[in-house]
C-alpha positions in Angstrom: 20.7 88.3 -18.4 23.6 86.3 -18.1 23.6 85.8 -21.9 23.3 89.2 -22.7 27.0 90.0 -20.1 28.5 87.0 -22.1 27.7 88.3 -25.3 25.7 85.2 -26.4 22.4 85.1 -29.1 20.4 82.8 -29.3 19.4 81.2 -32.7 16.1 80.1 -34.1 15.5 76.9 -33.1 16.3 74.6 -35.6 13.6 72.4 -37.8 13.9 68.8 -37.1 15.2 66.6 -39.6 13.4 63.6 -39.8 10.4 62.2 -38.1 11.0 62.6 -34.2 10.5 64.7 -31.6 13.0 67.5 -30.6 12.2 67.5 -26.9 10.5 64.4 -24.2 9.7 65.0 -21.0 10.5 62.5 -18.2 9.6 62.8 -14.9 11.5 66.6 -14.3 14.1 65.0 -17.0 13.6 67.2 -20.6 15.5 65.0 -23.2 16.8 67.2 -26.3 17.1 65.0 -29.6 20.4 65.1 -31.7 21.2 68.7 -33.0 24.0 69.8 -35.7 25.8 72.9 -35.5 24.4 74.3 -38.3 23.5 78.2 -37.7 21.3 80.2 -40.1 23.2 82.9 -41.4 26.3 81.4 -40.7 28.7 79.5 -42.9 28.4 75.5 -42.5 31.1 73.8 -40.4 31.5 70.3 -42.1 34.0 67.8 -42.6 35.5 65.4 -40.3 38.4 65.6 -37.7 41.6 64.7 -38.8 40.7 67.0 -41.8 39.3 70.0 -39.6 40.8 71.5 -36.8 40.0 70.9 -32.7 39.1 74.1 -32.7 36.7 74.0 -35.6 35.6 70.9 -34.0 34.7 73.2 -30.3 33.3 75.6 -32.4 30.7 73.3 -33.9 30.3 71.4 -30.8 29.8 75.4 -29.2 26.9 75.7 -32.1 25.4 72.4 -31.4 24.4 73.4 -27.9 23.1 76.5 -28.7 20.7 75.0 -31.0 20.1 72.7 -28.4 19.4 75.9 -26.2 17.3 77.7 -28.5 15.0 74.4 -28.6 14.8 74.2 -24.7 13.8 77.9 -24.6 11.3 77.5 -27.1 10.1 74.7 -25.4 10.2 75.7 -21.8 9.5 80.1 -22.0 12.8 80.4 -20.5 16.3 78.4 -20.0 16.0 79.7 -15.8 14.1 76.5 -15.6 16.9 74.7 -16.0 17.8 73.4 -12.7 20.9 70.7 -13.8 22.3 69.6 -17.3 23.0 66.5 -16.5 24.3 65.2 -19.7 25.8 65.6 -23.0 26.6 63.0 -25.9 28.8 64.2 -28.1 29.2 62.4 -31.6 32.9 63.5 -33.5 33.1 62.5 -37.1 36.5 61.3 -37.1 39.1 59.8 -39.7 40.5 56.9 -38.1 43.7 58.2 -36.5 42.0 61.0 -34.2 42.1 60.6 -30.9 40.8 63.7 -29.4 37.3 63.6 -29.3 36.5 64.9 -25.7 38.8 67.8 -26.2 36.4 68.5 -29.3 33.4 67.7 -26.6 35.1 70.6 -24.4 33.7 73.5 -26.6 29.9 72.6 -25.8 30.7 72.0 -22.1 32.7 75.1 -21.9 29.7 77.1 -23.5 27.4 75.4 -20.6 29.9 76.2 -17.7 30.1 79.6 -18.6 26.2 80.4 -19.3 24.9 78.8 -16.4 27.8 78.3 -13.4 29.9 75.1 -12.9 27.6 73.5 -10.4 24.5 73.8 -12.7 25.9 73.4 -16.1 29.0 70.8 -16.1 27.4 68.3 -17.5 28.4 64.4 -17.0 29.6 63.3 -21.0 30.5 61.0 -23.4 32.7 62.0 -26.7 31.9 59.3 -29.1 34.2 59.2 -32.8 31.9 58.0 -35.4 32.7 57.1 -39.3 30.1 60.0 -40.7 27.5 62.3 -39.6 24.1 63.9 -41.4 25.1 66.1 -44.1 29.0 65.7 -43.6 28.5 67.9 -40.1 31.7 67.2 -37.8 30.0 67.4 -34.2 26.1 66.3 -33.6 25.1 66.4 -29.7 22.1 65.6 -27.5 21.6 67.0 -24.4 19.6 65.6 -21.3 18.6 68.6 -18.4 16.4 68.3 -15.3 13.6 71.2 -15.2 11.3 72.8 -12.6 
């Protein structure tokens, strides 16, 4: 419901890309693997900061958690059993002179905030700047969320 009043779809969940699993339950801890901001239907945000804008850089960090989102729907019927995300990683493909790599971080925590209240969705987060990323991608994150 509260998707729907933010305007806010759902992709399919993305296919993995190597030999993992996407999702590992802990305990009420639900672990999400690394996932890119690649949409289908949508054109591929890639390159690295320094050459792409911040705000390219929130928009794939936006489209990272919502293929992170789509995988914990799949996974658990509905994203209402998510009772705390209690962290995000954040990797920024970065040329060596950017420096802004939690401000990049902002656009998946600001997507969280807004879908699911500050107390429930502000997450606790690193924003890491790495030399290169899978398939020239600027933003990869992994989520961890505490379930019913």
């Amino acid at each position: 419901e509260r998707m729907q009043t933010l305007g806010i779809e759902l992709p399919e969940a993305p296919d993995r890309a190597g030999m993992y699993v996407q999702t590992k339950r802990c305990g009420n801890s639900l672990y999400i693997s690394g996932c890119g901001p690649s949409l289908k239907g949508k054109p591929d945000i890639t390159g690295k900061l320094g050459e792409i804008s911040i705000e390219e850089g929130q928009e794939a960090a936006r489209r990272c958690i919502l293929n992170a989102l789509a995988i914990l729907q799949r996974d658990l019927g509905s994203l209402e059993r998510v009772k705390s995300v209690v962290k995000i990683l954040t990797f920024v493909a970065s040329k060596p002179d950017f420096y802004n790599q939690p401000k990049v971080a902002d656009g998946a925590s600001k997507l969280l905030v807004d879908l699911f209240g500050k107390e429930i969705g502000c997450p606790t987060r690193s924003a890491i700047g790495v030399a290169v990323l899978p398939g020239d991608i600027p933003v990869e994150i992994e989520l961890l969320v505490e379930t019913d």
